[in-house]
Backbone and ligand atoms as CSV (ligand in chain L), in Angstrom:
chain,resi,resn,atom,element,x,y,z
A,1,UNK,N,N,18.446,5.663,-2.342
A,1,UNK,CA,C,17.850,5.524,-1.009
A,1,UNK,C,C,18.969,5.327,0.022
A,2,UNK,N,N,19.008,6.046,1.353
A,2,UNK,CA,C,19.960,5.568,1.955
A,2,UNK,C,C,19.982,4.362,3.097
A,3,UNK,N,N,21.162,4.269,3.372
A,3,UNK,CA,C,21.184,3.025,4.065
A,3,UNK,C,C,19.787,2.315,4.860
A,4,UNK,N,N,19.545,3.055,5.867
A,4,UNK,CA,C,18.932,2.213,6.319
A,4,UNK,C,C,17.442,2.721,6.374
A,5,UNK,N,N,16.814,3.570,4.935
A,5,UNK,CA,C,15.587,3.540,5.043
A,5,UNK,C,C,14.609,2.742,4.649
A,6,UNK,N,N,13.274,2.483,4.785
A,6,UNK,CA,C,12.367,1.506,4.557
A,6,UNK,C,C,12.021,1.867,3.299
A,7,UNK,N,N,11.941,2.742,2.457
A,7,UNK,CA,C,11.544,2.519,1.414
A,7,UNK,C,C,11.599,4.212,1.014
A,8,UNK,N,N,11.613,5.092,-0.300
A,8,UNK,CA,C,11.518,6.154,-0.724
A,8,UNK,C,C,10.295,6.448,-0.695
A,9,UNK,N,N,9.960,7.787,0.205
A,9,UNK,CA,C,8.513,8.351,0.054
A,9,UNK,C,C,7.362,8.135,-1.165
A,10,UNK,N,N,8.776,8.370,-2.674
A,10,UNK,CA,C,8.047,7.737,-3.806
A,10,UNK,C,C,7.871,6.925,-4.203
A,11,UNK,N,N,8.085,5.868,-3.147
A,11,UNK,CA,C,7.718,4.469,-3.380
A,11,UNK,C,C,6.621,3.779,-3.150
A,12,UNK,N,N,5.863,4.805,-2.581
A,12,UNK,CA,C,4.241,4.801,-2.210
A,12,UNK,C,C,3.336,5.548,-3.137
A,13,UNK,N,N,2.655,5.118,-3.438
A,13,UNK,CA,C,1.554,5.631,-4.182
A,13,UNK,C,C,1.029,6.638,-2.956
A,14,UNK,N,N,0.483,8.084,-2.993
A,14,UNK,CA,C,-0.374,8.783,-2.135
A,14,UNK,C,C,-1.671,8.267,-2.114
A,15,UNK,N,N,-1.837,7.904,-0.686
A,15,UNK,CA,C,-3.212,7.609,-0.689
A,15,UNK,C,C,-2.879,5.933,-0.472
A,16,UNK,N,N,-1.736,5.591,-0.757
A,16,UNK,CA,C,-1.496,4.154,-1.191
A,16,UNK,C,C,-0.736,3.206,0.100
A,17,UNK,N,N,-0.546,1.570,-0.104
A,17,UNK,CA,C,0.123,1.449,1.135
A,17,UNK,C,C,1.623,0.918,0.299
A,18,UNK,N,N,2.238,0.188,1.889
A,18,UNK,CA,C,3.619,-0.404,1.053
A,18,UNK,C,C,3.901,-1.650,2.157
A,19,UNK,N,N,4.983,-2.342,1.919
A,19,UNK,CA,C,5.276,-3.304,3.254
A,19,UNK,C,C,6.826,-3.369,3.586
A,20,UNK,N,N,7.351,-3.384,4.511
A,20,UNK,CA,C,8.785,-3.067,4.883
A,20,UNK,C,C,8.917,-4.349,5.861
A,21,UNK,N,N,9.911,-4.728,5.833
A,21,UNK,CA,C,10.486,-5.923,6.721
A,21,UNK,C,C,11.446,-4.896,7.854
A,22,UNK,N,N,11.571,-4.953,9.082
A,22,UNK,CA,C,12.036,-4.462,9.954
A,22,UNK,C,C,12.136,-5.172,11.199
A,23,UNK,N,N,13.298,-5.038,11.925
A,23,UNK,CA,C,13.769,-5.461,12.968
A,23,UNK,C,C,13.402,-4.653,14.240
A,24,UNK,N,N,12.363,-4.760,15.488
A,24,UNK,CA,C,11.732,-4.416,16.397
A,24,UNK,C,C,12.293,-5.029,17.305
A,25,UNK,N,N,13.281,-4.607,18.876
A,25,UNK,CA,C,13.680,-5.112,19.622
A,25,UNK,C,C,14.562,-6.773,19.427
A,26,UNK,N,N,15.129,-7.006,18.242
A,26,UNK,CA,C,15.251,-8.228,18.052
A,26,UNK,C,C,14.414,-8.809,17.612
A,27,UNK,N,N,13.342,-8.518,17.368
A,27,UNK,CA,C,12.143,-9.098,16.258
A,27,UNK,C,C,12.225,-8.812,14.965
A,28,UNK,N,N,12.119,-10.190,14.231
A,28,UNK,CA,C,11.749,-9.626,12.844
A,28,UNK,C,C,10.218,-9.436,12.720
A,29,UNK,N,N,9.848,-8.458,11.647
A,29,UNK,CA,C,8.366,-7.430,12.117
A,29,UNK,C,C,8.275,-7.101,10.312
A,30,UNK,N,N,7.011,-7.524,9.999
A,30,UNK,CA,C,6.405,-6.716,8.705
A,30,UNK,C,C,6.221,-5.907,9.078
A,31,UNK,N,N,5.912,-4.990,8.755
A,31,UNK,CA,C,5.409,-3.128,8.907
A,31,UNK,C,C,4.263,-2.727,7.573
A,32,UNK,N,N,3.271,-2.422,8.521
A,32,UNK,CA,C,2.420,-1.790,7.125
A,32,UNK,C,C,2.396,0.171,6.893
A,33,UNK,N,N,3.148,0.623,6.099
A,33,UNK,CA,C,3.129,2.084,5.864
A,33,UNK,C,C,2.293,2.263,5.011
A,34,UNK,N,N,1.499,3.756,5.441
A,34,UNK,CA,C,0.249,4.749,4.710
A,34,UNK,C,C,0.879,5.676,4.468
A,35,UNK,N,N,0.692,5.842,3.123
A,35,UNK,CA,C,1.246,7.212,2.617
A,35,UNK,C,C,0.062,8.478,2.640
A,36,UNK,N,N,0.018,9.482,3.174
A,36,UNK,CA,C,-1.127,10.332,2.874
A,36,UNK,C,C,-0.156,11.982,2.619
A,37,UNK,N,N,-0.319,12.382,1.271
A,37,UNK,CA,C,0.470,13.365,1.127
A,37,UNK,C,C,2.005,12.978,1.429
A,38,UNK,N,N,2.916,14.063,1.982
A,38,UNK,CA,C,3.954,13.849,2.287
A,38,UNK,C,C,4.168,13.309,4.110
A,39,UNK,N,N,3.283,12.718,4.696
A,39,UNK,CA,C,2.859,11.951,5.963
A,39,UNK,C,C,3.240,10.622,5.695
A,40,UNK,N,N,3.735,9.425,6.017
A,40,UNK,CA,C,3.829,8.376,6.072
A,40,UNK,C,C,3.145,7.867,7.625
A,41,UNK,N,N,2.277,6.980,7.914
A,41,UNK,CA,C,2.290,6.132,9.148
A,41,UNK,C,C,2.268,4.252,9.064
A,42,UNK,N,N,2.897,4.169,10.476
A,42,UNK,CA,C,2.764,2.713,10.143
A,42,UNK,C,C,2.686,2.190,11.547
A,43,UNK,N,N,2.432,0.781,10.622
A,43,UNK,CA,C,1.638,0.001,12.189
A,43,UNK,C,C,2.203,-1.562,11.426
A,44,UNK,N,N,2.124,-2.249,12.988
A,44,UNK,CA,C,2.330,-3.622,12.630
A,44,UNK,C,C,1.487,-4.022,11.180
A,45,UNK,N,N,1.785,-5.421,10.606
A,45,UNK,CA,C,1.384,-6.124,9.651
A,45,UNK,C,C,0.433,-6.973,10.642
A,46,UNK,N,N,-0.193,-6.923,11.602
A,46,UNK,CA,C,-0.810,-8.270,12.404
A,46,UNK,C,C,-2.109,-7.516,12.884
A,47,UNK,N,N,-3.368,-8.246,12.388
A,47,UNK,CA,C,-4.181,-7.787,12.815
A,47,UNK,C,C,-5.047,-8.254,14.006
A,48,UNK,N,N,-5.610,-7.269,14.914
A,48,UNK,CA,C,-5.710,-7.820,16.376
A,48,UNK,C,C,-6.468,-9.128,16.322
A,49,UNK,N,N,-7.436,-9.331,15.456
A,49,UNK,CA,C,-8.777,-10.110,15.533
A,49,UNK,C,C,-7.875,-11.418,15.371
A,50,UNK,N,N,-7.166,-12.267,14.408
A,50,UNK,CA,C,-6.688,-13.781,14.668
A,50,UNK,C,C,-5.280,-13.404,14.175
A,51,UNK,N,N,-4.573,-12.331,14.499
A,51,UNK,CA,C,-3.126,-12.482,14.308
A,51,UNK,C,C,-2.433,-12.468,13.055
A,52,UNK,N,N,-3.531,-12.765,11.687
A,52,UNK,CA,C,-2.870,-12.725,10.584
A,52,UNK,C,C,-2.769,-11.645,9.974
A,53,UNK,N,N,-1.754,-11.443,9.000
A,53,UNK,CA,C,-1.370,-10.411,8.025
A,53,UNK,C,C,-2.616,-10.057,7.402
A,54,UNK,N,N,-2.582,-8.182,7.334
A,54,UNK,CA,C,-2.860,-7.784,7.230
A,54,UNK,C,C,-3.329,-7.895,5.116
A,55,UNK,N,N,-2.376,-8.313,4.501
A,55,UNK,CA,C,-1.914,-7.687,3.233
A,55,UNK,C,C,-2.314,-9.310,2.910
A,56,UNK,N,N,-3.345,-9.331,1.199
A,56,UNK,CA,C,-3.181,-10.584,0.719
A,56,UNK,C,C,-2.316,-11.027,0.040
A,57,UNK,N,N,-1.251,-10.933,-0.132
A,57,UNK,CA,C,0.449,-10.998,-0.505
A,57,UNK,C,C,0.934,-10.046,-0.277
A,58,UNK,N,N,2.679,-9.775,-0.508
A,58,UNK,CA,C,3.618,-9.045,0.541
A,58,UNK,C,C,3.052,-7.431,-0.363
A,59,UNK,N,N,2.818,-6.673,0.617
A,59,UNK,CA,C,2.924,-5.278,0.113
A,59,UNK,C,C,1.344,-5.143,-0.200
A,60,UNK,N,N,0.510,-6.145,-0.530
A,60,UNK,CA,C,-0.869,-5.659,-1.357
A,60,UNK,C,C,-2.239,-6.031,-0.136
A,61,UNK,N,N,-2.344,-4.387,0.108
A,61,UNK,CA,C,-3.337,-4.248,1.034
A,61,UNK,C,C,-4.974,-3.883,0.446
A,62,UNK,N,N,-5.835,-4.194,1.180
A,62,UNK,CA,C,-6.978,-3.248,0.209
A,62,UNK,C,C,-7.473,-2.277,1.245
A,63,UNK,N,N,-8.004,-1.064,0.693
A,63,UNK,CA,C,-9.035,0.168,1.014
A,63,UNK,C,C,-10.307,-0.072,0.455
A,64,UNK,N,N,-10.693,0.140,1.199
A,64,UNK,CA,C,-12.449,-0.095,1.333
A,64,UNK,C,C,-12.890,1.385,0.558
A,65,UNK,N,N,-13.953,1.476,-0.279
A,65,UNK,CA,C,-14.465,3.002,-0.783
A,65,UNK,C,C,-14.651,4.172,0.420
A,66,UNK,N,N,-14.796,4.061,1.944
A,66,UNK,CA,C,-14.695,4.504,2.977
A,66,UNK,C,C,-13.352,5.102,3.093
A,67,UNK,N,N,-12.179,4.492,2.475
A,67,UNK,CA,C,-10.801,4.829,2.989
A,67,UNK,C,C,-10.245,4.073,3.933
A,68,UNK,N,N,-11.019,2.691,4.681
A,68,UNK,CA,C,-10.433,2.452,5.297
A,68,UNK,C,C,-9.640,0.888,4.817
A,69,UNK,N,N,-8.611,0.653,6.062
A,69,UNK,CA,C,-7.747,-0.368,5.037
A,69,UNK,C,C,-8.967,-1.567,5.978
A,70,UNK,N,N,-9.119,-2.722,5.128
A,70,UNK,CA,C,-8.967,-3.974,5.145
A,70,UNK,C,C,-8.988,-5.396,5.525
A,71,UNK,N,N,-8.688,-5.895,6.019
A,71,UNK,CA,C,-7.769,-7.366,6.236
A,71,UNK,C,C,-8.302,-8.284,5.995
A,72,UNK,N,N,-7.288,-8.563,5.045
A,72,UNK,CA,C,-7.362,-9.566,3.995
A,72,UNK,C,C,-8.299,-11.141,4.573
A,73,UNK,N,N,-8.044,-11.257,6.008
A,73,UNK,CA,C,-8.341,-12.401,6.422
A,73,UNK,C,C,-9.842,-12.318,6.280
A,74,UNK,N,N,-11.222,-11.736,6.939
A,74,UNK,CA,C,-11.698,-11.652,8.032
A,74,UNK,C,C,-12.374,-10.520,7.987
A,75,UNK,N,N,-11.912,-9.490,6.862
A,75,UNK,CA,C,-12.731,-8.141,6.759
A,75,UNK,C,C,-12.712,-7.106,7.588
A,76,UNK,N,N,-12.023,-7.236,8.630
A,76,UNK,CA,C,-11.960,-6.138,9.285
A,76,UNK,C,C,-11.616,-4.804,8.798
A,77,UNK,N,N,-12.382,-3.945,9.210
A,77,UNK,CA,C,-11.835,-2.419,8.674
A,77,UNK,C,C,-11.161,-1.352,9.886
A,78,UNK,N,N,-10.266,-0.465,9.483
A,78,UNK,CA,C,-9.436,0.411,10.144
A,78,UNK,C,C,-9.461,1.318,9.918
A,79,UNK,N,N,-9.718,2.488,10.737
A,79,UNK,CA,C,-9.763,3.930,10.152
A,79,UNK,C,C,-7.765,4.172,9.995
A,80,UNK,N,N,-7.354,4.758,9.123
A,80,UNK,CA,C,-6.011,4.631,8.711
A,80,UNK,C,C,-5.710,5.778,9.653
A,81,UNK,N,N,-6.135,7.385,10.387
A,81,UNK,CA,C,-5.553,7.693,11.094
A,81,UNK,C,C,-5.447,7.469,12.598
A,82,UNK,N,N,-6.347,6.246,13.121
A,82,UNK,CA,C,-5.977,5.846,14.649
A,82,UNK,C,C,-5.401,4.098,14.495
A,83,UNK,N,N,-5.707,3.705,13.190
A,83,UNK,CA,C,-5.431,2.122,13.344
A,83,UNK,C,C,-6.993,1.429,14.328
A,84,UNK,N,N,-7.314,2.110,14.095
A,84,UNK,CA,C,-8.598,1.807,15.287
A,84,UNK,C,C,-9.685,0.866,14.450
A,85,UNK,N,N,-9.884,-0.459,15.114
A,85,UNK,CA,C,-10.938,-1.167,14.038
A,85,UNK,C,C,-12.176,-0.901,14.287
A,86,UNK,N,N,-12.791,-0.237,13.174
A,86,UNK,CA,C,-14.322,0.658,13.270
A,86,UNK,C,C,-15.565,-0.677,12.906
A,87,UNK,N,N,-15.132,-1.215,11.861
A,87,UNK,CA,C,-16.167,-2.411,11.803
A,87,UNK,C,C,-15.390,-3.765,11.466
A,88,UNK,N,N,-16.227,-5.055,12.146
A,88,UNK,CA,C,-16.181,-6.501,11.436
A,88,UNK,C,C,-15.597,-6.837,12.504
A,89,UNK,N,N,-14.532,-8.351,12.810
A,89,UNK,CA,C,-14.332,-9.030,13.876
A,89,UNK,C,C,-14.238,-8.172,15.174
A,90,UNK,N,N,-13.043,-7.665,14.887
A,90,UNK,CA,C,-12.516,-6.926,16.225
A,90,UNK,C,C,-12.498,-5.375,16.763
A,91,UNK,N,N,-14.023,-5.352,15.871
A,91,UNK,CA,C,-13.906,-3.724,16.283
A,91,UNK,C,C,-13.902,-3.054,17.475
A,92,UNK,N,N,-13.156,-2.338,17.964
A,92,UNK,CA,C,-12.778,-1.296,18.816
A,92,UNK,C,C,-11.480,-1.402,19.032
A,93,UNK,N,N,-10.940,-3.035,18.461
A,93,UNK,CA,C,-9.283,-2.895,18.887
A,93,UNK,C,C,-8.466,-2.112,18.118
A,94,UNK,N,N,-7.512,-2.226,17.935
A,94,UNK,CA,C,-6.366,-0.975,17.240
A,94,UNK,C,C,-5.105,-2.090,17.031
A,95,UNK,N,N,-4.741,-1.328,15.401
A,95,UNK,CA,C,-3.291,-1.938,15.147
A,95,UNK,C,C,-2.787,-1.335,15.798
A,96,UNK,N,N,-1.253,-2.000,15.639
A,96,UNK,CA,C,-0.075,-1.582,17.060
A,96,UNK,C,C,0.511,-0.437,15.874
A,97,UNK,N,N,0.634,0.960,16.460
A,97,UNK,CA,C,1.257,1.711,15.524
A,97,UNK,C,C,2.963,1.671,15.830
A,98,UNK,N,N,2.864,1.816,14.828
A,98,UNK,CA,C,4.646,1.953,14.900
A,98,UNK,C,C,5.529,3.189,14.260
A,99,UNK,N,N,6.143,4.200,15.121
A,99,UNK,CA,C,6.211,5.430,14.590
A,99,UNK,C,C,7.531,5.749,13.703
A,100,UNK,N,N,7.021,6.158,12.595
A,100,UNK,CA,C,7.987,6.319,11.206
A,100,UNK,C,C,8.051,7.886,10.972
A,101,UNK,N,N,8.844,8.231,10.250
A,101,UNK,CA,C,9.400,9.303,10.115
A,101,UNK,C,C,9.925,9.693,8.290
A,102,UNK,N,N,9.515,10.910,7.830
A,102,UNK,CA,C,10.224,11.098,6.217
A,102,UNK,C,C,11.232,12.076,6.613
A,103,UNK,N,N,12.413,11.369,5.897
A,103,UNK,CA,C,13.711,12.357,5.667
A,103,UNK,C,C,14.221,12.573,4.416
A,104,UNK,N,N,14.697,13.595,3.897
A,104,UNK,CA,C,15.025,13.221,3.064
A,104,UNK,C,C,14.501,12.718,1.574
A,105,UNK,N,N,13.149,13.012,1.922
A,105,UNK,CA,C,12.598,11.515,0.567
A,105,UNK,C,C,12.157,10.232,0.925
A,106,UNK,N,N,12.896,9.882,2.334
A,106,UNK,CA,C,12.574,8.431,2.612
A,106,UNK,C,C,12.056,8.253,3.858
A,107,UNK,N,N,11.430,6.919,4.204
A,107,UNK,CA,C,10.863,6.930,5.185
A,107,UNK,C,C,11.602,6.028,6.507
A,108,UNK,N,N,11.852,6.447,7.704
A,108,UNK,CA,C,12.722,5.653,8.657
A,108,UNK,C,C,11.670,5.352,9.596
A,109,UNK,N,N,12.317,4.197,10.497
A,109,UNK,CA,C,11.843,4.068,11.532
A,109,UNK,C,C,12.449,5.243,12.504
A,110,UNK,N,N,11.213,6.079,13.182
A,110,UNK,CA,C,11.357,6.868,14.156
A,110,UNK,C,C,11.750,6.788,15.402
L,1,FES,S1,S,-7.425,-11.817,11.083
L,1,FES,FE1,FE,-8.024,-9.866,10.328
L,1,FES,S2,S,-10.173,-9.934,10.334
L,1,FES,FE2,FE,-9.580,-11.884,11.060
């Protein structure tokens, strides 16, 4: 893997998620990446409704039989291609996407 990527494309299950620690303006920042095919997207780890992580330990998110992801807290669900919360606390808000990129095999911040 090179230097400074978040993780190898094959380090995702397709269909699957992953979690990356990353530095945002001087922020340290979880990152939640979706693998779909050879597509990666990602969005903050913080979900709009009370701020907590997304994932019920580091990296382990759930999908709903719908496809959509989750959160662990609170139930909220997300359609995975807008981040957009479709049902439960905070629906209509949206995770903060954060735009990633595959090179190579691996996935960067864009
Ligand atoms: S913090 Fe995610 S549903 Fe409440």
């Amino acid at each position: 893997m090179t230097d400074n990527a978040l993780i190898s494309l094959h380090g995702i299950a397709d269909g699957g998620f992953a979690e990356a620690e990353v530095v945002i303006d001087g922020d340290a920042e979880s990152l939640l990446l979706y693998r779909q095919g050879d597509a990666v997207r990602g969005f903050l780890n913080i979900c709009p409704h009370a701020g907590r992580r997304l994932d019920w330990a580091p990296g382990q998110f759930l999908k709903s039989r719908e496809g959509h992801l989750v959160c662990a807290a609170h139930g909220a669900s997300f359609a995975l291609d807008s981040g957009e919360c479709v049902a439960g606390p905070c629906k209509g808000d949206r995770l903060r996407a954060v735009p990633v990129q595959v090179r190579d095999g691996n996935v960067f911040l864009a």
